[in-house]
C-alpha positions, 0 to 999 in steps of 0.5 A, a space after each residue: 500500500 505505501 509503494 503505491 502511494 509512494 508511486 503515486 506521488 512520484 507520478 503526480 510530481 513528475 506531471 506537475 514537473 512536465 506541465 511547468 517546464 511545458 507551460 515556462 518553455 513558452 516565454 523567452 524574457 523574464 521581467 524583474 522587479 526593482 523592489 520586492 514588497 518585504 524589503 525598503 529599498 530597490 536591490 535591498 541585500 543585492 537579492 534582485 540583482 540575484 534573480 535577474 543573475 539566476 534567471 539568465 543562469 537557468 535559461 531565461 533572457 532577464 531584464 529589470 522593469 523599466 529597462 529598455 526591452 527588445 524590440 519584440 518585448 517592447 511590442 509584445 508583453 505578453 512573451 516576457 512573464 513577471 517575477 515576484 519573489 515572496 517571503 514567509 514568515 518564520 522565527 528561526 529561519 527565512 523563508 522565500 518563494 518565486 513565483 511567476 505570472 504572465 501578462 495577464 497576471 496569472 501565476 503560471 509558476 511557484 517554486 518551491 521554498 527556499 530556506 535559511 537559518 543564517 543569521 545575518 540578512 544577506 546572506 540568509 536572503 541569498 541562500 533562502 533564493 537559490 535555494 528557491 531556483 533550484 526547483 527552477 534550474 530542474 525544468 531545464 527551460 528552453 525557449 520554444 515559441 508558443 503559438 497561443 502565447 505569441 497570438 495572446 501577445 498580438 491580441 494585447 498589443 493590438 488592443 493597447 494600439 486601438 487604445 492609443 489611437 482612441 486617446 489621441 483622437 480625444 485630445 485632438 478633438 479638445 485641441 480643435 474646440 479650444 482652437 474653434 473657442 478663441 476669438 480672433 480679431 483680424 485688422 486690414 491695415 492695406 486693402 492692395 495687399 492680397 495675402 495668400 489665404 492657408 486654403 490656397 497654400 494648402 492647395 499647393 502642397 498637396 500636390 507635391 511631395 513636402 520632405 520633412 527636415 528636423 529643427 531644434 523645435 521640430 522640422 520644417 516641410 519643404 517642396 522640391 523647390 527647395 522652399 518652406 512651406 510649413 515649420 511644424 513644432 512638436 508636441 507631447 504626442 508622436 504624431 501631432 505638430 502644431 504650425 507655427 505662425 498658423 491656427 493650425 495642427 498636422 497629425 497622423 491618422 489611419 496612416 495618413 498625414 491631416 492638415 487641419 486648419 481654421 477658417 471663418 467656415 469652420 474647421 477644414 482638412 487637407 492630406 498632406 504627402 509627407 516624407 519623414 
C-alpha cells in the first residue's frame, strides 16, 4: 500500500514537473522587479540583482522593469512573464518563494521554498533564493515559441494600439474646440495687399511631395523647390505638430498625414504627402 502511494506521488510530481517546464518553455524574457514588497529599498541585500543573475543562469533572457526591452518585448508583453519573489514568515529561519505570472497576471509558476537559518540578512536572503531556483534550474527551460502565447501577445498589443489611437483622437478633438473657442480679431491695415489665404497654400502642397527636415523645435516641410512651406513644432504626442505662425495642427491618422486648419467656415482638412 505505501509503494503505491509512494508511486503515486512520484507520478503526480513528475506531471506537475512536465506541465511547468511545458507551460515556462513558452516565454523567452523574464521581467524583474526593482523592489520586492518585504524589503525598503530597490536591490535591498543585492537579492534582485540575484534573480535577474539566476534567471539568465537557468535559461531565461532577464531584464529589470523599466529597462529598455527588445524590440519584440517592447511590442509584445505578453512573451516576457513577471517575477515576484515572496517571503514567509518564520522565527528561526527565512523563508522565500518565486513565483511567476504572465501578462495577464496569472501565476503560471511557484517554486518551491527556499530556506535559511543564517543569521545575518544577506546572506540568509541569498541562500533562502537559490535555494528557491533550484526547483527552477530542474525544468531545464528552453525557449520554444508558443503559438497561443505569441497570438495572446498580438491580441494585447493590438488592443493597447486601438487604445492609443482612441486617446489621441480625444485630445485632438479638445485641441480643435479650444482652437474653434478663441476669438480672433483680424485688422486690414492695406486693402492692395492680397495675402495668400492657408486654403490656397494648402492647395499647393498637396500636390507635391513636402520632405520633412528636423529643427531644434521640430522640422520644417519643404517642396522640391527647395522652399518652406510649413515649420511644424512638436508636441507631447508622436504624431501631432502644431504650425507655427498658423491656427493650425498636422497629425497622423489611419496612416495618413491631416492638415487641419481654421477658417471663418469652420474647421477644414487637407492630406498632406509627407516624407519623414
Amino acid at each position: 500500500m505505501k509503494t503505491k502511494l509512494v508511486l503515486l506521488l512520484i507520478a503526480i510530481l513528475t506531471l506537475n514537473t512536465a506541465f511547468a517546464q511545458g507551460s515556462l518553455n513558452d516565454y523567452k524574457y523574464v521581467i524583474v522587479s526593482k523592489k520586492y514588497d518585504f524589503l525598503k529599498e530597490q536591490d535591498q541585500y543585492q537579492l534582485n540583482s540575484l534573480s535577474k543573475f539566476l534567471f539568465n543562469k537557468y535559461g531565461f533572457e532577464a531584464l529589470f522593469e523599466g529597462e529598455n526591452y527588445p524590440e519584440e518585448l517592447a511590442l509584445n508583453r505578453c512573451l516576457a512573464l513577471n517575477s515576484d519573489v515572496l517571503k514567509d514568515s518564520g522565527l528561526f529561519k527565512t523563508k522565500l518563494t518565486l513565483q511567476l505570472q504572465d501578462c495577464n497576471g496569472k501565476v503560471v509558476y511557484t517554486s518551491q521554498m527556499g530556506e535559511s537559518r543564517e543569521k545575518e540578512y544577506q546572506k540568509a536572503y541569498h541562500e533562502a533564493l537559490r535555494e528557491a531556483f533550484k526547483s527552477l534550474e530542474a525544468l531545464n527551460h528552453k525557449y520554444e515559441p508558443s503559438a497561443a502565447v505569441v497570438a495572446q501577445a498580438k491580441s494585447k498589443t493590438k488592443g493597447e494600439d486601438s487604445k492609443e489611437i482612441e486617446k489621441l483622437k480625444k485630445e485632438i478633438e479638445t485641441l480643435k474646440q479650444a482652437k474653434s473657442s478663441k476669438v480672433v480679431e483680424v485688422v486690414e491695415e492695406k486693402q492692395d495687399v492680397v495675402k495668400p489665404t492657408v486654403a490656397t497654400k494648402l492647395t499647393k502642397t498637396t500636390t507635391t511631395i513636402l520632405y520633412a527636415q528636423e529643427t531644434d523645435t521640430g522640422f520644417q516641410l519643404v517642396d522640391s523647390t527647395p522652399k518652406v512651406v510649413f515649420k511644424i513644432k512638436k508636441t507631447g504626442r508622436k504624431d501631432l505638430f502644431l504650425v507655427e505662425g498658423e491656427d493650425s495642427v498636422i497629425y497622423k491618422q489611419d496612416g495618413k498625414w491631416i492638415y487641419e486648419y481654421n477658417t471663418d467656415a469652420g474647421m477644414k482638412q487637407k492630406e498632406l504627402n509627407i516624407k519623414f
